[in-house]
C-alpha positions in Angstrom: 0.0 0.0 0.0 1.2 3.4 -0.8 0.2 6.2 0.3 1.1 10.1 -0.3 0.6 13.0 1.7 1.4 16.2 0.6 1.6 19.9 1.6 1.4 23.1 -0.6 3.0 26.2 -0.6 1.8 28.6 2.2 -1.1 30.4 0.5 -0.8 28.1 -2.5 -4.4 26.2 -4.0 -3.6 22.8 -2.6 -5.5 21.0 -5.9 -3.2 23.5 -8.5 -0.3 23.3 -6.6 3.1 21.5 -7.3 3.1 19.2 -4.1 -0.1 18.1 -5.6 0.9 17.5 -8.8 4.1 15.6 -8.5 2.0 13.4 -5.7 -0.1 13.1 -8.8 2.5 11.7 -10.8 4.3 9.9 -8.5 0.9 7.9 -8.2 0.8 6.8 -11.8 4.4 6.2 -12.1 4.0 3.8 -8.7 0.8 2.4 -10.8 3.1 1.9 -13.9 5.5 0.3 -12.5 4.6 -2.4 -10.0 4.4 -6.0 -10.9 1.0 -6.4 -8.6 -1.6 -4.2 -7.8 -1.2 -2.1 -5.5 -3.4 0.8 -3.9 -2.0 4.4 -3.9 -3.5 6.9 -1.7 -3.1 11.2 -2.3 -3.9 12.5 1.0 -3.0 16.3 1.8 -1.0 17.0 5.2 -2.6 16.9 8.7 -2.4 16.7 12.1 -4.1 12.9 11.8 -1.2 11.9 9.3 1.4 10.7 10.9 -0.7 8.5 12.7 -2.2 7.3 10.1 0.9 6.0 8.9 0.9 3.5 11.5 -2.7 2.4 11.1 -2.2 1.7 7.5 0.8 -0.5 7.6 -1.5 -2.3 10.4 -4.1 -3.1 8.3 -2.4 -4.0 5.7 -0.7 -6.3 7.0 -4.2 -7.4 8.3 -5.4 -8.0 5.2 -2.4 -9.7 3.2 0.9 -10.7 4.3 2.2 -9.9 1.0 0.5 -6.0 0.8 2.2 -5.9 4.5 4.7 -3.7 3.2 3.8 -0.3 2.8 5.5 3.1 1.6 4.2 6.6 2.4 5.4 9.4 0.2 5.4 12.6 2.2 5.8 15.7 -0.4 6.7 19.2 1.2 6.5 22.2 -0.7 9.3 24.8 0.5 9.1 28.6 -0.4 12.0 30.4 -1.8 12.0 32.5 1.1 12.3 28.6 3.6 8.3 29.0 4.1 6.2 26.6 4.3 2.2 25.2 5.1 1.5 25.8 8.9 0.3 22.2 9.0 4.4 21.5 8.7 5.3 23.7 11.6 2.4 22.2 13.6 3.2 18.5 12.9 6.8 19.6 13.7 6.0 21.2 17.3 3.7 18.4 17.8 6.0 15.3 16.7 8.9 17.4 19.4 5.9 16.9 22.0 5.9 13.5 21.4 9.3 12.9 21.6 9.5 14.1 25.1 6.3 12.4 26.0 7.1 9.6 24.9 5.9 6.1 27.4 8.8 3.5 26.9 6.1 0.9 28.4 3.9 0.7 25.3 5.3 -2.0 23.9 3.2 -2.7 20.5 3.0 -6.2 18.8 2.9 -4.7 14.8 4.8 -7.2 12.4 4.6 -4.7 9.6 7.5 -3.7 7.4 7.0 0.1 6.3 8.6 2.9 5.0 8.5 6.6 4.8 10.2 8.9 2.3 10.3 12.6 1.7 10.3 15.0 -0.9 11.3 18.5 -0.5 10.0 20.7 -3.8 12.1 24.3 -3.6 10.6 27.2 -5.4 13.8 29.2 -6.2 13.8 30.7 -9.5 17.2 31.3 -10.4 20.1 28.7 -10.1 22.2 31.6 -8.2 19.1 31.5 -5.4 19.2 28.3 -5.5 22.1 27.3 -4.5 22.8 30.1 -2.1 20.0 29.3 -0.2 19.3 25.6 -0.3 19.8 25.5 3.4 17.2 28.5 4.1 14.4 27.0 1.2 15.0 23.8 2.8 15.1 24.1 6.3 11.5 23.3 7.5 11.4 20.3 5.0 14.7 18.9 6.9 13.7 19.7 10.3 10.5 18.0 9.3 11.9 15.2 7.9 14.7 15.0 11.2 11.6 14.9 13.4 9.9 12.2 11.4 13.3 10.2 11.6 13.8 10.1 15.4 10.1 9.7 16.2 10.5 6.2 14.1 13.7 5.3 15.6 11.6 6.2 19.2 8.3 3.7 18.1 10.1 1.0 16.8 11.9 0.7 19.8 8.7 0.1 21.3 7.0 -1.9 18.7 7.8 -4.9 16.2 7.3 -3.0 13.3 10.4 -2.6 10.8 10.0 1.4 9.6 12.6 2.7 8.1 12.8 6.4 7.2 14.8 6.7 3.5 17.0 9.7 2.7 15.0 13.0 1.5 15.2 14.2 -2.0 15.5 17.7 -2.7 14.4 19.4 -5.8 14.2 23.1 -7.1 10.4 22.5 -9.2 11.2 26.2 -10.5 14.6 25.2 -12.5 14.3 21.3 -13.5 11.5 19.2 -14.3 10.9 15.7 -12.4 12.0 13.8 -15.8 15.1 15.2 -15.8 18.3 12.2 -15.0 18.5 11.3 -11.8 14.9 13.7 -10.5 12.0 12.6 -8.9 11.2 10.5 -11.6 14.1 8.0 -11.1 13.5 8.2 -7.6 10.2 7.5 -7.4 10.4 4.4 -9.4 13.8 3.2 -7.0 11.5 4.0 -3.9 8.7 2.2 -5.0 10.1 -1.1 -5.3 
């Protein structure tokens, strides 16, 4: 099961933006390319997403030991000037909460294999922005993507389930498209396997 959760732009249309559309594509690429059926979810970003996450791979697993495995996409779109949704600075606080709240006692008994991968889209329009500040455009989207690494690490210490958090990809949507060699594209299709 895959499923994809993205978040626009801060004052963006979330169903014209670019987080949206590349979840878009990276849902028919996923459909192209898979040897079985699988089911491929567009969600936008929310507070109940990250807990979702869990539930899915659950039920999955519920329902067929082979669909066990299960990948969630998580797309973040990152102004040129490091902005992003408030849902991302909210899941961020929120996720921090967590980690210090955190009961070592709830051992969970999940046998579920599932992974989580981010995209970070920048919006620079020039290369010179771009790569003068890739570490402002994309410092939400790695804080983000930090938080969502260490709160795994924290619940599969206390669970069964095998999560892994991949490395994040990060793309200036502005300067290259997602078919360009070695872009979203290619990584999609290597993450979806």
């Amino acid at each position: 099961m895959f499923t994809i959760l993205y978040s626009p732009q801060p004052d963006e249309q979330p169903d014209s933006s670019a987080a949206y559309e590349y979840a878009k594509r990276a849902s028919d690429m996923i459909s192209q390319h898979q040897q079985r059926q699988q089911t491929v979810a567009i969600h936008r970003l929310s507070l109940d997403s990250l807990d979702m996450i869990g539930k899915q791979a659950a039920a999955a697993s519920l329902e067929d030991e082979e669909k066990a495995a299960s990948c969630t996409i998580i797309i973040l779109s990152c102004s040129a000037d490091g902005s992003v949704d408030r849902i991302v600075r909210k899941i961020i606080r929120n996720m921090k909460n967590q980690e210090n709240n955190k009961d070592d006692s709830s051992k969970t008994d999940q046998s579920t294999s599932e992974r989580v991968v981010t995209v970070l889209l920048g919006h620079a329009r020039c290369d010179n922005s771009a790569n003068q500040m890739k570490d402002t455009i994309f410092n939400y989207g790695r804080k983000f993507h930090k938080c969502i690494e260490q709160l795994q690490s924290v619940s599969s210490s206390n669970s069964t389930a095998n999560t892994s958090v991949r490395e994040r990809l990060e793309v200036q949507v502005e300067l290259e498209g997602p078919d360009v060699p070695g872009g979203f594209d290619e990584w999609v299709v290597a993450n979806s396997k």
